[in-house]
Wavefront OBJ file of the C-alpha trace (Angstrom):
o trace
v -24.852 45.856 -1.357
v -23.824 43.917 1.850
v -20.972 46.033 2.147
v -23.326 49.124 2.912
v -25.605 46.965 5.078
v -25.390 47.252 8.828
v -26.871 45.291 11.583
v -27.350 47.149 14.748
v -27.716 44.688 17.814
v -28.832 46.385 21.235
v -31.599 45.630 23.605
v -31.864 49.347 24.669
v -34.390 51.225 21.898
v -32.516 54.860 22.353
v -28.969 53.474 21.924
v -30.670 51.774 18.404
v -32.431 54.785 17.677
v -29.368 56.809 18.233
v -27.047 54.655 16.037
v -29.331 54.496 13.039
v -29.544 57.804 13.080
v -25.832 58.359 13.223
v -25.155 55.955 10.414
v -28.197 56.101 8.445
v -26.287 58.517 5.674
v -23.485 55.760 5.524
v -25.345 52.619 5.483
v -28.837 50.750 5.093
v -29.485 49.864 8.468
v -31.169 47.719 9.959
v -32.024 47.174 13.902
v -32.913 43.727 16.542
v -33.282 43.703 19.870
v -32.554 40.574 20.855
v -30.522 37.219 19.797
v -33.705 35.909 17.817
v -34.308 39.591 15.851
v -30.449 39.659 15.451
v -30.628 36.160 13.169
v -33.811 36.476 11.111
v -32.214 39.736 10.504
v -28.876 38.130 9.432
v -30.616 36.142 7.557
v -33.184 38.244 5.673
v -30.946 40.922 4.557
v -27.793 39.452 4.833
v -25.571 42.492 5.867
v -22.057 42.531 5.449
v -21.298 44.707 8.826
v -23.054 44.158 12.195
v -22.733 46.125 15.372
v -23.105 44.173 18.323
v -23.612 44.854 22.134
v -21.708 41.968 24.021
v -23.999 41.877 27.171
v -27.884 42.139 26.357
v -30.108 43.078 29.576
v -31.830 39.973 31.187
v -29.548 37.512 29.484
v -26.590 35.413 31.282
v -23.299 37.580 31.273
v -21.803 37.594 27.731
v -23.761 34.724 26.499
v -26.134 36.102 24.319
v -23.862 38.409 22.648
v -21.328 35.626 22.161
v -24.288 33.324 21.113
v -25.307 36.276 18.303
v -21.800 36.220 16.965
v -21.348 32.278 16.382
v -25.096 32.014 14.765
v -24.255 34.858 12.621
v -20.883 33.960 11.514
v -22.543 30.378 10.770
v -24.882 31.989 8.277
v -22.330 34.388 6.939
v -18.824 33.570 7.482
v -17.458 36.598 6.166
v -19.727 39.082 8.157
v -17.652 42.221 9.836
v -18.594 42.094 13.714
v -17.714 44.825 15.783
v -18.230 43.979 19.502
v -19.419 46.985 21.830
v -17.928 46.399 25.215
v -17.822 47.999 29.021
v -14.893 49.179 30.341
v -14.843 45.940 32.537
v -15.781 43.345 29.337
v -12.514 43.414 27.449
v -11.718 39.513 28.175
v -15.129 38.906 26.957
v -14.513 41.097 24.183
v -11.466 39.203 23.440
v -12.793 35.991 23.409
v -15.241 37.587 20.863
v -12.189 38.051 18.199
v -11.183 34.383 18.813
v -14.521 33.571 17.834
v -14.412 35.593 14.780
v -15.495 39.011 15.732
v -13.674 41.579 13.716
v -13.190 44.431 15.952
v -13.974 45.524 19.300
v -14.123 49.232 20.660
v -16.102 50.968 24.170
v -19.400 51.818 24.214
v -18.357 55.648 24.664
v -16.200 55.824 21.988
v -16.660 58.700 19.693
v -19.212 58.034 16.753
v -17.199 59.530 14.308
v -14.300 57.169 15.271
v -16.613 54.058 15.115
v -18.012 55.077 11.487
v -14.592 54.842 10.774
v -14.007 51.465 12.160
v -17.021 50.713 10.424
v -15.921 51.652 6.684
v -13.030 49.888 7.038
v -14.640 46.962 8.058
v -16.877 47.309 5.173
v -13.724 47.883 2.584
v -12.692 45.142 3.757
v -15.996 42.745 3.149
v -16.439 44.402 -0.245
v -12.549 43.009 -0.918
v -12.828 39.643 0.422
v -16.356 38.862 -1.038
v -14.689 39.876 -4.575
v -11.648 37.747 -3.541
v -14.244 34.667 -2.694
v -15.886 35.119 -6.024
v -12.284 34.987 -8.087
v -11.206 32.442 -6.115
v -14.546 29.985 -6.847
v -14.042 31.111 -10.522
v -10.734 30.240 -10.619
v -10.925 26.735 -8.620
v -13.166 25.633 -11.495
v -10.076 25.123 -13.216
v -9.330 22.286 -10.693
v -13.020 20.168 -11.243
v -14.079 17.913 -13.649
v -17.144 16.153 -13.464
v -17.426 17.065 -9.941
v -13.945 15.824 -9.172
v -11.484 18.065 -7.523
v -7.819 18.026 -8.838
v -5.197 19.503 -9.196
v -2.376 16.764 -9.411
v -0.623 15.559 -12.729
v -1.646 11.923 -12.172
v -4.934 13.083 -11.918
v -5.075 15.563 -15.286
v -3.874 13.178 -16.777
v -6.632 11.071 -15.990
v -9.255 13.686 -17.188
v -7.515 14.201 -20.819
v -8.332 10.490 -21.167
v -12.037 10.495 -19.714
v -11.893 13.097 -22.559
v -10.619 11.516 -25.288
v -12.579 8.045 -24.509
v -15.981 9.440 -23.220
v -17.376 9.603 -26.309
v -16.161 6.075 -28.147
v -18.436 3.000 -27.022
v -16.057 1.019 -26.079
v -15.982 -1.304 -22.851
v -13.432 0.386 -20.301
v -11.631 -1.334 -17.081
v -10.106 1.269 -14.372
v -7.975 0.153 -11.944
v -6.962 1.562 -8.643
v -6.920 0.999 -4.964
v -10.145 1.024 -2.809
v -11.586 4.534 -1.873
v -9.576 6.442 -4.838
v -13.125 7.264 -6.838
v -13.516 4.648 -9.429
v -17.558 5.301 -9.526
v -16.671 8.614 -9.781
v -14.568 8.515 -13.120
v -16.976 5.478 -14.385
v -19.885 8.685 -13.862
v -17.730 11.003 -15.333
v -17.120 8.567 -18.487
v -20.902 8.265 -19.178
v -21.874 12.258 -18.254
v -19.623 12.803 -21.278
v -20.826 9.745 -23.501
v -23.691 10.010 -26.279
v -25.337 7.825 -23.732
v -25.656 10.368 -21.012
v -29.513 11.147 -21.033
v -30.074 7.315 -20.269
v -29.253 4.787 -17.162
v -26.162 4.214 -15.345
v -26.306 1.584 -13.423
v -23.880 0.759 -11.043
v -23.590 -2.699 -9.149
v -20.974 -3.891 -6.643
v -19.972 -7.779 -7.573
v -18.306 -8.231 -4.269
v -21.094 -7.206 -2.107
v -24.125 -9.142 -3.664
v -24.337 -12.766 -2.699
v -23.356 -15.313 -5.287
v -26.458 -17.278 -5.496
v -28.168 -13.985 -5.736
v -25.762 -12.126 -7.975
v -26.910 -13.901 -11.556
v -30.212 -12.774 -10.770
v -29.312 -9.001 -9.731
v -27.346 -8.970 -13.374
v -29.764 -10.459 -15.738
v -32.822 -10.690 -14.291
v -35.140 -13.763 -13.425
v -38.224 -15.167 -14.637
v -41.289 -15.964 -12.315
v -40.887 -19.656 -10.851
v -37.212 -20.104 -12.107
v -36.352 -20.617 -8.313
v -38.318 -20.671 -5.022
v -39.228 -17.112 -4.095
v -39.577 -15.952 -7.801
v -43.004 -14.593 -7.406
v -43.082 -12.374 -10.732
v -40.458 -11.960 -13.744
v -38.059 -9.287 -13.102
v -35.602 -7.427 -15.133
v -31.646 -7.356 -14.182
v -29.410 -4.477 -13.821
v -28.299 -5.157 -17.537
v -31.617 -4.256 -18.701
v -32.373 -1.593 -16.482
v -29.074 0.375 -18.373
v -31.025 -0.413 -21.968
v -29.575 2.246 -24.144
v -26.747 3.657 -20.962
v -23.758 2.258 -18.820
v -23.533 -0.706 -16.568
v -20.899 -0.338 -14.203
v -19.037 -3.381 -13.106
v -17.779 -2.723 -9.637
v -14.914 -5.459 -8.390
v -15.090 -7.576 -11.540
v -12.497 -9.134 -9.800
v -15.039 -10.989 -7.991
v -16.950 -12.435 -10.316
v -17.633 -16.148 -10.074
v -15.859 -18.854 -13.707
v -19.594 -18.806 -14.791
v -20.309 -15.539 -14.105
v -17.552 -14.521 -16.376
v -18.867 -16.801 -19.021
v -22.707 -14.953 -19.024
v -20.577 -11.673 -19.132
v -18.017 -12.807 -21.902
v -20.920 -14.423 -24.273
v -23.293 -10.565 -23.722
v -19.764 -8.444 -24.892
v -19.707 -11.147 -28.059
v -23.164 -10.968 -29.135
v -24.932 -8.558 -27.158
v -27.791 -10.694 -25.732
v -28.305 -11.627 -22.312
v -31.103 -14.656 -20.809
v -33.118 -14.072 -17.798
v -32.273 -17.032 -15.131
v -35.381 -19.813 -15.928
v -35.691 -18.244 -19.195
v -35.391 -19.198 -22.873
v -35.387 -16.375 -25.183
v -32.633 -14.173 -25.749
v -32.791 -10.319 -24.972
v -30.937 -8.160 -27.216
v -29.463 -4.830 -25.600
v -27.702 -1.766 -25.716
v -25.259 -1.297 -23.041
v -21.877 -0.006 -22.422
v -19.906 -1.883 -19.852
v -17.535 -0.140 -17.576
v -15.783 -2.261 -15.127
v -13.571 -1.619 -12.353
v -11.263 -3.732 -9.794
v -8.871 -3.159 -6.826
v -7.110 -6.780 -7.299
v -4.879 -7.289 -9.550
v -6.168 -9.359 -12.458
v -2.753 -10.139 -14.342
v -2.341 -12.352 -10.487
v -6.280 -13.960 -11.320
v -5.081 -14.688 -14.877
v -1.851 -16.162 -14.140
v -3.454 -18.546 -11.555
v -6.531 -18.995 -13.710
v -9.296 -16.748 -11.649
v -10.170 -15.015 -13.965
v -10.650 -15.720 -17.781
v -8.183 -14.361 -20.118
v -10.302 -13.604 -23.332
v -12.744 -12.262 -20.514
v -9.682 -9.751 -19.468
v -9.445 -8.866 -23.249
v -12.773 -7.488 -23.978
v -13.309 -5.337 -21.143
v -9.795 -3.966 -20.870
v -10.133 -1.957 -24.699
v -9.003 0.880 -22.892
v -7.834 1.318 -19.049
v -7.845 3.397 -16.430
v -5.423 3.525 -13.965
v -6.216 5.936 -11.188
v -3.329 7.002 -8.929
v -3.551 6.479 -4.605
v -4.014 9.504 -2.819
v -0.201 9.665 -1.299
v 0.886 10.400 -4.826
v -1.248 12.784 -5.293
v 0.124 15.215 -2.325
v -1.116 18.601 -4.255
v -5.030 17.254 -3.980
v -5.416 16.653 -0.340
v -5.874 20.107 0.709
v -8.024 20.670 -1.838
v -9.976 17.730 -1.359
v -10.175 18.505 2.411
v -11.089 22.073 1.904
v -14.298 20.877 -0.344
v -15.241 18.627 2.252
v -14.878 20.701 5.078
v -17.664 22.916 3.109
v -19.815 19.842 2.391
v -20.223 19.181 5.798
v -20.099 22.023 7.492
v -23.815 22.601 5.234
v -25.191 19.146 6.387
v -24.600 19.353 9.763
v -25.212 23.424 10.418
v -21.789 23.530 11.488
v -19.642 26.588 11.604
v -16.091 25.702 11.275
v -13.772 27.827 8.994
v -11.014 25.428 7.899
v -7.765 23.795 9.346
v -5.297 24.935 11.859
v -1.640 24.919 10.818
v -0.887 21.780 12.644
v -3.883 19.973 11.102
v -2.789 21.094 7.403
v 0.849 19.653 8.206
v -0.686 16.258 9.284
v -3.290 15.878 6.396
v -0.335 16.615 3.879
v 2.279 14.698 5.609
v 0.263 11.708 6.418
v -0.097 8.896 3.449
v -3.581 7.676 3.502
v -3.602 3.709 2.968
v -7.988 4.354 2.724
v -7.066 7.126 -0.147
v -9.918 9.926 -0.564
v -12.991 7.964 1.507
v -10.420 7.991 4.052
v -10.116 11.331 3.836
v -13.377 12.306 3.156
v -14.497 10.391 6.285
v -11.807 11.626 8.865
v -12.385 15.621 7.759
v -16.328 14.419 8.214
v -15.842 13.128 11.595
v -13.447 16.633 12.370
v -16.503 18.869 11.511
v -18.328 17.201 13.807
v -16.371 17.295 16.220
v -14.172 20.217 16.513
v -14.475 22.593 19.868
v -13.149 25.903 17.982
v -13.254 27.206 14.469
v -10.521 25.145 13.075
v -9.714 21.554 13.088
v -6.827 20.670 14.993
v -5.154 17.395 14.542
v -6.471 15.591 16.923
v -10.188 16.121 15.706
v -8.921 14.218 12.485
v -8.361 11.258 14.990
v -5.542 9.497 12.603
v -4.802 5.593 13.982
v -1.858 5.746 16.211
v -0.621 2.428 14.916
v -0.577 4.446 11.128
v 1.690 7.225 12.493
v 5.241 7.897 13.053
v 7.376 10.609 15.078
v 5.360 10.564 18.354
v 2.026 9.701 16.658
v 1.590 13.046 14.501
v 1.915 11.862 10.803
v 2.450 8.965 8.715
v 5.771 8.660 7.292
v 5.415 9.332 3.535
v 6.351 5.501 1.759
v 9.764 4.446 -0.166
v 9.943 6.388 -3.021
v 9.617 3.952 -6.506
v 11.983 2.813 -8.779
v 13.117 6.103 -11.571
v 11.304 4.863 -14.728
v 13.006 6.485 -17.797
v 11.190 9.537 -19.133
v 11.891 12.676 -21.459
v 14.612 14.756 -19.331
v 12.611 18.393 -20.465
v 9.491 16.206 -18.962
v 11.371 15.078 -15.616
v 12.400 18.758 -14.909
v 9.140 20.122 -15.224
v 7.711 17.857 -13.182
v 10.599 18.108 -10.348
v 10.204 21.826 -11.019
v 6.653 21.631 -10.545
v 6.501 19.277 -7.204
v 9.666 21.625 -5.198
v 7.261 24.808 -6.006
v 4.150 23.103 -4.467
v 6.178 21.718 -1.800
v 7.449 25.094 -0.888
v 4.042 26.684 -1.044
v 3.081 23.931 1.424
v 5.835 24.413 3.929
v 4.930 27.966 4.252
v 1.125 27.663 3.798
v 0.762 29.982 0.532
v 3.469 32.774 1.452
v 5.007 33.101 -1.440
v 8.056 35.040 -0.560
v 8.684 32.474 1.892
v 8.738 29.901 -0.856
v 10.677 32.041 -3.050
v 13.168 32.226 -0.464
v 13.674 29.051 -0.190
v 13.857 28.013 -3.606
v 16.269 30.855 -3.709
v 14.465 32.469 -6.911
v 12.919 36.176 -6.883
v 9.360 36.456 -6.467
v 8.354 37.428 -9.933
v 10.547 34.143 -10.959
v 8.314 32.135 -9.029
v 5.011 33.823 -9.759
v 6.383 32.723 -13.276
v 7.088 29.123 -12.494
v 3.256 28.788 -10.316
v 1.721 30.212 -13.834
v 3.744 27.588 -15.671
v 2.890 24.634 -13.751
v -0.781 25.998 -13.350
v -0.125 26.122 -9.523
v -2.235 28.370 -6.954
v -0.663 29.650 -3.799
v -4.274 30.645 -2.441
v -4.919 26.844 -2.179
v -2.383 26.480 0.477
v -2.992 29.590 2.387
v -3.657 28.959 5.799
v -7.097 29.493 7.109
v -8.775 32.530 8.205
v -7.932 33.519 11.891
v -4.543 31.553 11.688
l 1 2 3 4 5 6 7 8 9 10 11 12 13 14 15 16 17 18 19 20 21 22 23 24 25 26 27 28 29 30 31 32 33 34 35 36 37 38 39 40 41 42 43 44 45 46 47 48 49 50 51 52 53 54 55 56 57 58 59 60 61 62 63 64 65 66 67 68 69 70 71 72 73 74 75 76 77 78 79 80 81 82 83 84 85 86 87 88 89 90 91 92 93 94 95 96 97 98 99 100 101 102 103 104 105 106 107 108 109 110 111 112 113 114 115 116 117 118 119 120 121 122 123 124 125 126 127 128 129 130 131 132 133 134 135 136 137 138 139 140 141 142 143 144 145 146 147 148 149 150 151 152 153 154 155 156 157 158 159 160 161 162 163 164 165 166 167 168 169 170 171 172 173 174 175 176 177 178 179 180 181 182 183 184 185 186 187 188 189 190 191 192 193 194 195 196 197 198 199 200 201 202 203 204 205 206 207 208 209 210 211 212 213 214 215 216 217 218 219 220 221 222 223 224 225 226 227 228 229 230 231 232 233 234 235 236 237 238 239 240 241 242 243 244 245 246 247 248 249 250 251 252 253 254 255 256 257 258 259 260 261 262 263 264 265 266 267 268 269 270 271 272 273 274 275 276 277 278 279 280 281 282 283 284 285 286 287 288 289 290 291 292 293 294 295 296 297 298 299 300 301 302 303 304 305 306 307 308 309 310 311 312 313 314 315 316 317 318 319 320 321 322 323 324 325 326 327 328 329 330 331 332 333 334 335 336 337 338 339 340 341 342 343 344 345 346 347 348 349 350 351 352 353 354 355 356 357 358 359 360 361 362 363 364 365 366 367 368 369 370 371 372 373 374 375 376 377 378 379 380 381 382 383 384 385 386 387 388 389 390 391 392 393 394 395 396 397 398 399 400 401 402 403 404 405 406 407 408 409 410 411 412 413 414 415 416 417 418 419 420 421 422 423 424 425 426 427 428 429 430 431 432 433 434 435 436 437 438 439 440 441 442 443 444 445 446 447 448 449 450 451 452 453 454 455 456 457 458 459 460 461 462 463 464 465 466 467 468 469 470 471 472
């Protein structure tokens, strides 16, 4: 087990020799000479400890040591380093924990003493990796379809994905741009009876209008100049599956005619062509305008409204849903750090106040794009706020966050249901005050901790999700 597995990293073969044998009872070890041996090691048979000599013969002073540490923490985050240093290396040696070493210790300190060090360090790997492994088990209570959540607004959504995924009926969700509209349309038809065929997804507002009619239905060869051959539209390229209507809103009067007449009878004509196509398709539409607006002032067709909006979806902006955006960050952070090889470990306390304090007017692409752009960016192992790189002209108090927006109007509701949910929001709002310390938050609420253990369990609420990183 990694736990048991040692890395020895030395360029001088009696000092390895030496070590393996000293350990050899303890651990499966394993030996490299040099920054390259040290890696494919790492990465071969991925130990959980590693022993590592800060200055390596022939390389610049500290570099290659320091060098070791980040590649190897970058292909296991979790590793155990402990740093061997001179008696004249301990700011290197330093700088080594900052990076993410675990301990450091001299190079004459008794062996006894360091197979010590090193069981700890090995009890503790064993510990964490289990930890890592509950935690991924249990944040599968949070996705859906590939969607992380945690919110109410946003359960809520999934119970009626749930409930609706397997009717046939034509569906219209609503919702500001970059909130995940594709997303739940996907989720809809992963769940359907139609799930082993097509979805089809097509933006109406970015597709020309003289070309749009085509994209939709399809054209026949000659029907217009450049029509070299007959081709099917989107609509029969989802045969059998789910076309997703992406800003109906933009749709042109005649547009909305072809699409009104295919929900009445279910046939379609190609442009240039005279013979009906019958089909099976499922439409799923979704808008960021407001069509009650288009149908007052006559935009958009009324009977049109009726048959796609069966059932709707109404997906809730991202400053509303303040318990996701951690969460959502975190998964990101991850995403990217695999694309681009990158090594960072999470957010730094100032960076977790902004990304929960600020409001997000671009929702989750926003976020997803500014936590993107911090990965790439960021000097140290966690993002600081200013790798995020929020608009000034978005911010308030000195440019840090966004102030959070007027809160609306009290709609009537269930008093048992208004407490929960008030009960629910001042837990995770304590929890993100104090990053996850749950005394803290118990103090504040001015309940015991078992009280509050009790109310997290109730409200389905997990204090590891606002923990602050590693290293913090």
């Amino acid at each position: 087990m990694p736990a048991k597995t040692l890395l020895i990293v030395d360029d001088e073969e009696a000092i390895r020799k030496q070590l393996d044998w000293a350990f050899k009872n303890d651990f499966t070890v394993f030996t490299a000479a040099d920054a390259a041996g040290a890696i494919a090691a790492v990465k071969a048979h991925k130990p959980g400890l590693m022993l590592l000599d800060l200055s390596l013969t022939g390389e610049p002073w500290n570099v290659a040591g320091l060098e070791i540490l980040d590649d190897a923490l970058l292909v296991n985050p979790n590793l155990k380093a402990v740093v061997l240093t001179g008696h004249d290396e301990r700011e290197n040696a330093l700088k080594a924990i900052e990076r993410g070493a675990y301990d450091f210790c001299s190079k004459t300190i008794p062996i006894d003493e360091l197979r010590l060090i090193l069981r700890r360090a090995g009890y503790l790997y064993a510990l964490e990796t289990e930890m890592l492994l509950l935690k991924k088990k249990e944040s599968g209570k949070h996705e859906f379809e590939g969607i992380v959540a945690m919110s109410k607004p946003m359960l809520d959504v999934f119970e009626t994905v749930k409930r609706i995924a397997a009717t046939d009926v034509s569906i219209l969700i609503t919702g500001e741009s970059g909130t995940g509209k594709e997303l739940i349309a996907r989720a809809i038809h992963s769940r359907s009876p139609r799930r082993s065929a097509p979805f089809v997804p097509i933006n109406c507002g970015a597709i020309p209008e003289n070309l749009l009619e085509s994209e939709l239905f399809g054209h026949e060869r000659g029907s217009f100049t450049g029509a070299f051959e007959t081709r099917p539209g989107k609509f029969e390229t989802a045969d059998g599956g789910t076309i997703f209507l992406d800003e109906i809103g933009e749709l042109t009067p005649p547009l909305q005619v072809k699409i009104l007449r295919f929900l009445q009878d279910r046939f379609i004509e190609r442009v240039g062509g005279r013979e009906p196509i019958k089909l099976d398709v499922r439409i799923i539409a979704a808008t960021n305008r407001d069509l009650g607006t288009m149908l007052a002032d006559g935009t958009f067709r009324e009977d049109l409204f009726y048959r796609i909006n069966t059932v709707s979806v109404a997906l809730p902006p991202l400053r509303d849903r303040a318990e996701d955006v951690l969460l959502l960050a975190t998964r990101f952070l991850h995403r990217y750090n695999r694309e681009y090889s990158r090594g960072v470990r999470g957010f730094g306390e100032n960076a977790q106040l902004v990304l929960s304090r600020y409001a997000w007017p671009g929702n989750v692409r926003e976020l997803e794009n500014r936590v993107k752009r911090a990965v790439i960016m960021a000097a140290g192992k966690l993002i600081q706020p200013e790798d995020l790189d929020l608009p000034a002209s978005e911010t308030t108090g000195g440019g840090a966050v966004q102030a959070a927006p007027a809160a609306p109007p009290i709609e009537p509701a269930p008093l048992k249901e208004a407490r929960d949910e008030l009960e629910r929001r001042l837990v995770v709002a304590a929890l993100l005050r104090y990053r996850g310390n749950v005394s803290a938050a118990a103090e504040i609420l001015e309940v015991s901790r078992p009280t509050l253990h009790d109310l997290m369990k109730k409200h389905d609420v997990d204090p590891a999700n606002y923990r602050a990183p590693r290293g913090k």
